[in-house]
C-alpha positions in Angstrom: 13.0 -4.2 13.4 10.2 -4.4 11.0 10.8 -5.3 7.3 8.5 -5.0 4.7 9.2 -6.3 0.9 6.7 -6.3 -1.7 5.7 -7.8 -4.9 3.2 -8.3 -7.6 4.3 -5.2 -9.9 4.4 -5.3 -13.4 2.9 -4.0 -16.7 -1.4 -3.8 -17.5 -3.1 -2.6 -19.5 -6.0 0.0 -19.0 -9.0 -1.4 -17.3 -6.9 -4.1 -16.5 -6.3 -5.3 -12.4 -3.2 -6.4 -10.6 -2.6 -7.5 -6.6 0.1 -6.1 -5.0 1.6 -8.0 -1.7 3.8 -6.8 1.2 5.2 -9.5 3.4 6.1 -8.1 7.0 8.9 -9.8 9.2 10.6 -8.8 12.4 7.8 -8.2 14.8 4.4 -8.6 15.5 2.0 -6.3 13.7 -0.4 -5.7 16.4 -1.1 -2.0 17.0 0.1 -1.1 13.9 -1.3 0.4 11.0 0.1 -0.8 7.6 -0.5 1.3 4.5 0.2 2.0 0.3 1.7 4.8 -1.0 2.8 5.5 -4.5 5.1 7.9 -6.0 5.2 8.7 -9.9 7.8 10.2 -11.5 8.4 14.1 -10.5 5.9 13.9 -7.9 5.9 13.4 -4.5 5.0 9.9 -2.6 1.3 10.1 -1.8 -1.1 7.9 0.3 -3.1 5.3 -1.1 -5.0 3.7 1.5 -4.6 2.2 4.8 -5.7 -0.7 7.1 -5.7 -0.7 10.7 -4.2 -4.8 11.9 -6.1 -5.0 15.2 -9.6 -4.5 14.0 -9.1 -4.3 10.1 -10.4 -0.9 9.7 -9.6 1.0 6.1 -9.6 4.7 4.8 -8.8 5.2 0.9 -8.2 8.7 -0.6 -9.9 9.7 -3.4 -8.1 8.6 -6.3 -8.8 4.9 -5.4 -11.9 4.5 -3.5 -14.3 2.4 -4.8 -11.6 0.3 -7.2 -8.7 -0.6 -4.9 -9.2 -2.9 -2.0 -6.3 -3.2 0.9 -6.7 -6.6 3.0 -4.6 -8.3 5.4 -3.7 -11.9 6.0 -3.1 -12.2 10.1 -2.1 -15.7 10.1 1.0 -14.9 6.9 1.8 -10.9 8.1 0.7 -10.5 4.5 -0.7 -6.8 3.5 -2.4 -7.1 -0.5 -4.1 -4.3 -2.6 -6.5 -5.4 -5.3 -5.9 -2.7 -7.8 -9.0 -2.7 -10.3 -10.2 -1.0 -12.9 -6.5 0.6 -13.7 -5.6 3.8 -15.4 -2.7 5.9 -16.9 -2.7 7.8 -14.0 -2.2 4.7 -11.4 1.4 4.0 -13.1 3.6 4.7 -10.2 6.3 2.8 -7.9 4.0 1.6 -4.9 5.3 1.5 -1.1 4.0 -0.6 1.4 4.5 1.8 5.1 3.5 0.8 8.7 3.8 3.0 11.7 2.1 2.4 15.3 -1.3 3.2 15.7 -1.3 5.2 18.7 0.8 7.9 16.8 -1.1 10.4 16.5 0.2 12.0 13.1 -1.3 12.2 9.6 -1.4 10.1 6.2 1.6 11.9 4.5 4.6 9.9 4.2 7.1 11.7 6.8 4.2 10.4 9.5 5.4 6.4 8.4 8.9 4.9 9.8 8.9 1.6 8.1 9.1 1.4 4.2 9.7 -1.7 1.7 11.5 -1.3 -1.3 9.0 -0.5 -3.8 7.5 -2.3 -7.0 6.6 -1.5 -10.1 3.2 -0.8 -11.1 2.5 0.6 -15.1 -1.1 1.0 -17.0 -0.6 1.0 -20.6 -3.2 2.4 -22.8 
């Protein structure tokens, strides 16, 4: 079974840039997509950006395209997102997800099946 714990939350400031990490375990990640989500308080958990492991392929939504960047490490089953150029609006508990790549489903989170515990992530003015 595939487990996914990440790290690298904590408290910036605006403008400011963290790296979150999410350190997979249990089975290969070939054919698999891996992915962020986040989740502020009151709203619902919403996609962030994914990579594809095979081929590294991404897709950002909206929100973060242009100053987040999601990468993957192969060799460590490592998944990081550079988070640069942070705001207010970014604070949120972030998720690192994976499903299989030949699902064919969407980027909300019911379409994911393997979730991490969650970190921290708060942009102070």
């Amino acid at each position: 079974q595939l487990q996914l714990v990440e790290s690298g939350g904590g408290l910036v400031q605006v403008g400011g840039s963290l790296r979150l990490s999410c350190a997979a375990s249990g089975r290969t990640l070939s054919n698999y997509l891996l992915a962020w989500f986040r989740q502020a308080p009151g709203k619902e958990r919403e996609f962030v950006a994914f990579i594809r492991w095979d081929d590294g392929a991404t897709y950002y939504s909206d929100s973060v395209r242009g100053r987040f960047t999601i990468s993957r490490d192969n060799a460590k089953n490592t998944l990081d997102l550079q988070m640069n150029s942070l705001k207010p609006e970014d604070t949120a508990i972030y998720y690192c997800a994976a499903r299989s790549q030949w699902v064919a489903a969407g980027f909300e989170a019911k379409d994911f099946g393997s979730w991490g515990q969650g970190t921290q992530v708060t942009v102070s003015l």
